[in-house]
C-alpha positions in Angstrom: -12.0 40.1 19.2 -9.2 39.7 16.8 -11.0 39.4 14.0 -9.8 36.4 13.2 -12.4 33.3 11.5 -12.0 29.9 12.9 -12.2 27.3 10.1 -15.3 24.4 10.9 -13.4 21.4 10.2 -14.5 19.2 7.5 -15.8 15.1 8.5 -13.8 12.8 7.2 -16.4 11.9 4.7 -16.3 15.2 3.5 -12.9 15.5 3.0 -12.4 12.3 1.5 -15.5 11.3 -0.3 -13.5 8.8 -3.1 -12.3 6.8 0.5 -15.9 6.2 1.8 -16.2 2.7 0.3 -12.9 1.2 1.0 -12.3 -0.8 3.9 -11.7 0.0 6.9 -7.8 -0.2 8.0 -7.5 -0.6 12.3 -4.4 2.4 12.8 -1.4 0.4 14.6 -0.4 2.3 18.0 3.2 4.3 17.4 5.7 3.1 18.7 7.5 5.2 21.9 9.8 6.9 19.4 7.7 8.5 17.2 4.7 10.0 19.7 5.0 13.4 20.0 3.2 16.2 22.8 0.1 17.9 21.9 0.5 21.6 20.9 0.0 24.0 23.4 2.5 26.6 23.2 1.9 30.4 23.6 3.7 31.0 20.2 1.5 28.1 18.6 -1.6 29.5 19.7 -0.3 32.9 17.8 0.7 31.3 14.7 -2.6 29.8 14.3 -4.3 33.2 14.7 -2.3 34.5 12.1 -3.0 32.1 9.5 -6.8 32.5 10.3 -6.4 36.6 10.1 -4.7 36.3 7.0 -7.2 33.6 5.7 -3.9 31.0 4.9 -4.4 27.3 4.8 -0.8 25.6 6.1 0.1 21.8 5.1 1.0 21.4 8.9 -2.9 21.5 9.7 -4.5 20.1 5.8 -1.9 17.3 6.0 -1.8 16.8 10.0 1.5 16.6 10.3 3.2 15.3 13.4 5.8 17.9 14.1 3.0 21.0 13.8 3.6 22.1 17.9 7.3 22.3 17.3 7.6 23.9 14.3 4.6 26.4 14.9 6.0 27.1 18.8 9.0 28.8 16.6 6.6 30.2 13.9 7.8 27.9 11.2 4.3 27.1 9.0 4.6 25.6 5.4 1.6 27.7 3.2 -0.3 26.1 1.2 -1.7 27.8 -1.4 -4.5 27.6 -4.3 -7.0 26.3 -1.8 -7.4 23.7 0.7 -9.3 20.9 -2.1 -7.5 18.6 -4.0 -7.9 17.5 -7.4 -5.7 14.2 -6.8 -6.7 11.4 -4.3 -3.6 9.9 -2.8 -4.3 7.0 -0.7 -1.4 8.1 2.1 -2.7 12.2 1.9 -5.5 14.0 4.9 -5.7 16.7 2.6 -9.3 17.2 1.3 -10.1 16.2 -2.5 -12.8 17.3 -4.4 -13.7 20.8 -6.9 -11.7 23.5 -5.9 -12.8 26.8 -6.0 -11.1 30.0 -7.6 -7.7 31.1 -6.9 -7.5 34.2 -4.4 -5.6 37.3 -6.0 -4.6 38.4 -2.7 -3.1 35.1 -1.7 0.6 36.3 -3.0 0.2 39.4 -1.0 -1.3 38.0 2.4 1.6 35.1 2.3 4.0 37.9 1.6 2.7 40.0 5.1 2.5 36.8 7.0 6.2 36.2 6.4 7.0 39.4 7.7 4.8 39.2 10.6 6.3 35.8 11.5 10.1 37.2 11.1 10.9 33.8 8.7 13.9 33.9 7.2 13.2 31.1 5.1 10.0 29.8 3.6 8.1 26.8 2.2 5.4 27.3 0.1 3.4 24.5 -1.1 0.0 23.4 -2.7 -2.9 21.3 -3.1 -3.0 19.8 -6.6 -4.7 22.1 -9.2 -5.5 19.7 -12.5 -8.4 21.7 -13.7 -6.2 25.0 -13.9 -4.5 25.0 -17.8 -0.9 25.6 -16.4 -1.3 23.5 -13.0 -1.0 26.7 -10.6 2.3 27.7 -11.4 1.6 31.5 -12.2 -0.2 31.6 -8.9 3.1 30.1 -7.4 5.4 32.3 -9.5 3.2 35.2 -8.3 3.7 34.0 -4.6 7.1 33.5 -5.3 7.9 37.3 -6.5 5.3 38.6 -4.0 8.3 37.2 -1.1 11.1 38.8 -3.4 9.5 42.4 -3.1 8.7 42.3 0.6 11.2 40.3 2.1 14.6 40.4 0.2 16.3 38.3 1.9 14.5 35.4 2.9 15.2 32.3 1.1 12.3 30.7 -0.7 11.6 27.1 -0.8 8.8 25.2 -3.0 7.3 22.2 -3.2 5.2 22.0 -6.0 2.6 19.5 -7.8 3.6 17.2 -10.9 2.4 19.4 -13.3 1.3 16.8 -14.9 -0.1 16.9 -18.7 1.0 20.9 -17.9 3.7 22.1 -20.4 6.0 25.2 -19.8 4.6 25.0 -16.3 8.2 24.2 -14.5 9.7 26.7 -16.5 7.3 29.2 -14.9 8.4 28.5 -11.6 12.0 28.3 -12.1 11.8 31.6 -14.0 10.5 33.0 -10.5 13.9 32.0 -9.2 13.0 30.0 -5.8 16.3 29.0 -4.0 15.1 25.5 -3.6 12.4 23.5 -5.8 11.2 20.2 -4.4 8.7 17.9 -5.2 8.3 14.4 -3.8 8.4 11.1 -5.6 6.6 9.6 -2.2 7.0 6.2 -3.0 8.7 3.6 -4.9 7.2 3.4 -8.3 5.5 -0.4 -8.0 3.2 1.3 -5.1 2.4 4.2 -7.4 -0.9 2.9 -9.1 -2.3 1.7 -5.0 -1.0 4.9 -3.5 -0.4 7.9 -5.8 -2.9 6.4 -8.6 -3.4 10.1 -10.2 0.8 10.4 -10.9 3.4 8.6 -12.7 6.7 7.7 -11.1 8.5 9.1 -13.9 7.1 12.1 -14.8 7.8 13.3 -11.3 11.5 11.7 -11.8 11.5 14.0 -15.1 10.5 17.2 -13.5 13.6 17.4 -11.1 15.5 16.8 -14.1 14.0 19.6 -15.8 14.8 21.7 -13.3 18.4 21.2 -13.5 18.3 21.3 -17.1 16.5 24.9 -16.8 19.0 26.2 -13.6 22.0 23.6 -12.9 22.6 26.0 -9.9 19.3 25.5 -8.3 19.0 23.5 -5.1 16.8 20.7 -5.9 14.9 18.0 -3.2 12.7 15.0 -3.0 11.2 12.9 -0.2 10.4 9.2 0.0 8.1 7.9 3.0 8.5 4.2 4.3 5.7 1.8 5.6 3.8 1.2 2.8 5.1 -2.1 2.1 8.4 -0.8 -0.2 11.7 -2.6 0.1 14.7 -1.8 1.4 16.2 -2.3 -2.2 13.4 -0.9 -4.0 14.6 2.6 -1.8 18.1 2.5 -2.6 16.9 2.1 -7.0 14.5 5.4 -5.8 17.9 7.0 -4.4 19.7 5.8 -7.4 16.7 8.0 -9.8 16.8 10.7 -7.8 20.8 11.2 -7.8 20.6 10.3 -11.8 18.4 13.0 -11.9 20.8 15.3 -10.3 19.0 16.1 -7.1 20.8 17.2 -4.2 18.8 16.9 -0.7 16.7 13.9 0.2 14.1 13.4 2.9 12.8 9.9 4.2 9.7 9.9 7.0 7.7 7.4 8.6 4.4 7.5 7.0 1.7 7.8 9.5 -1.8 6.2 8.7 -4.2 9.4 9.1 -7.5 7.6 9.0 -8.7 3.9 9.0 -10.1 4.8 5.2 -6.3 5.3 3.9 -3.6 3.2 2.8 -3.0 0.6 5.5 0.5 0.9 7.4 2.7 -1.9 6.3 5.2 -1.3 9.2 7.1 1.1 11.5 11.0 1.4 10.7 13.2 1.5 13.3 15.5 4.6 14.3 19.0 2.4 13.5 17.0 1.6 10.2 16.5 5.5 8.9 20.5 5.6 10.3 21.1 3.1 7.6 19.2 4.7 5.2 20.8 7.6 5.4 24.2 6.4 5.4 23.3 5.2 2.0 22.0 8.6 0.5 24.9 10.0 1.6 27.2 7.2 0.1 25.2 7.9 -3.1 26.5 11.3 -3.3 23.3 13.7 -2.0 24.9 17.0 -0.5 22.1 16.8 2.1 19.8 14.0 3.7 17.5 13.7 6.6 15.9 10.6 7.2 14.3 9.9 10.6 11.0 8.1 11.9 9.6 12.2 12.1 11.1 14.0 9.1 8.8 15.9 6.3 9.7 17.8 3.7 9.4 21.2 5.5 10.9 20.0 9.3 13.8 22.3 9.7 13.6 23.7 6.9 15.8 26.8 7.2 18.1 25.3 9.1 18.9 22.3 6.5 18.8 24.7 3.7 22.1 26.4 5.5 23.9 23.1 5.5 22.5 22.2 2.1 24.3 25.8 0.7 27.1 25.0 2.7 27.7 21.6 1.7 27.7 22.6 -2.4 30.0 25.7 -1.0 32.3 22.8 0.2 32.4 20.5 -2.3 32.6 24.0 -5.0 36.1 23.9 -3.1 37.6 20.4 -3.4 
């Protein structure tokens, strides 16, 4: 025995209760370039008993993302932290909703030993949405955040926090913990916002990357947009427009994938060429770094984009 403690998963009604009376969506099959292979790696298998020693919840499991047998094969998990219950009900989002319990003290501190233990030189650390705390969980994130200073000097830090919504002084809180790179994701174009992210407002996200770089100017800033909930392909470039307005420097576009048939229906599947095309347009725009594909997320390669991201401002420091 390793002492580790398998979590039960939750039904789907019990993770989404506020879904249970909408209609059911049929899930279209994926089309040959976005299936991937079921994990089964040694190294996966060890990840996953490290986060269940250490009592961690990880996005790539809450949010089921696609990519979790590659990234966790090189023991690359994106925490999640503050619990695994939402307060927010996104109609796109497999994390749970519902009352969240209390914050664990000795979250900072078990993130900061499972860093170690997986040898990460750089980390994303994310969260469930906490409305009913006063400041939104940033403390709890600033305390993650200087937990991975002390321990592991050298490893880069990446967030990707909530709107902090209605929260004031809470961005400062987390810039003042001095991540290298603060993201949060707009999601979607803003006329999809009251169907899919009906708990947020388009431009209060749009105003907390702004804040950052009002805060810092020299911290790395990111955003990610998904496609296939029925947004255009000009309603995508006006997002990319926002977001460079707002000064933010690395953009990610995914595929959205329709987790259950209770969530929001998937308009369509974008083509490879199309993501290409997308991307050639970020990057016309003037974003030091973009990754657009029918499989990217806002942690997939991670540490290896925030390289290029550094050395992209590097270059353009020089011209």
């Amino acid at each position: 025995m390793d002492g580790s403690i398998d979590k039960v998963p939750l039904s789907r009604a019990e993770r989404h209760p506020e879904k249970a009376h909408r209609p059911d969506n049929p899930i279209p099959r994926k089309p040959e370039w976005i299936r991937v292979r079921a994990p089964n790696s040694p190294e996966y298998a060890e990840t996953r008993r490290l986060m269940r020693q250490q009592g961690l919840a990880t996005v790539c499991e809450e949010a089921a993302c696609p990519n979790i047998g590659e990234c966790w094969k090189h023991k690359h998990a994106t925490f999640m932290i503050m619990g695994e219950i939402c307060t927010r009900a996104c109609a796109f989002c497999n994390v749970a909703t519902g009352k969240p319990g209390a914050l664990n003290p000795h979250e900072p501190a078990n993130i900061a030993d499972a860093v170690g233990k997986l040898g990460l030189g750089h980390v994303v650390v994310t969260s469930v949405d906490r409305d009913d705390l006063a400041d939104g969980g940033a403390g709890h994130f600033a305390e993650v955040i200087n937990a991975l200073h002390r321990s592991a000097p050298t490893t880069t830090i990446e967030v990707l926090t909530p709107d902090f919504m209605r929260k004031p002084g809470a961005v400062e809180t987390v810039v003042a913990a001095r991540p290298d790179v603060f993201n949060h994701n707009l999601e979607t174009v803003p006329r999809l916002y009251p169907s899919i992210r009906p708990g947020a407002r388009y431009f209060t996200s749009l105003r907390l990357l702004a804040r950052v770089k009002e805060i810092d100017p020299a911290m790395f800033t990111k955003s990610g947009l998904m496609v296939g909930l029925g947004e255009t392909r000009e309603e995508i470039l006006q997002v990319m427009d926002d977001l460079r307005a707002a000064d933010v420097d690395f953009l990610t576009i995914g595929q959205y994938l329709q987790p259950t048939p209770k969530h929001a229906p998937l308009d369509r599947f974008w083509t490879p060429a199309e993501f290409d095309e997308l991307a050639a347009h970020a990057r016309a725009k003037g974003f030091l770094m973009v990754s657009a594909s029918p499989l990217t997320r806002s942690s997939y390669h991670a540490g290896d984009d925030f390289v290029r991201l550094r050395a992209a401002r590097a270059a353009q420091l020089k011209t």
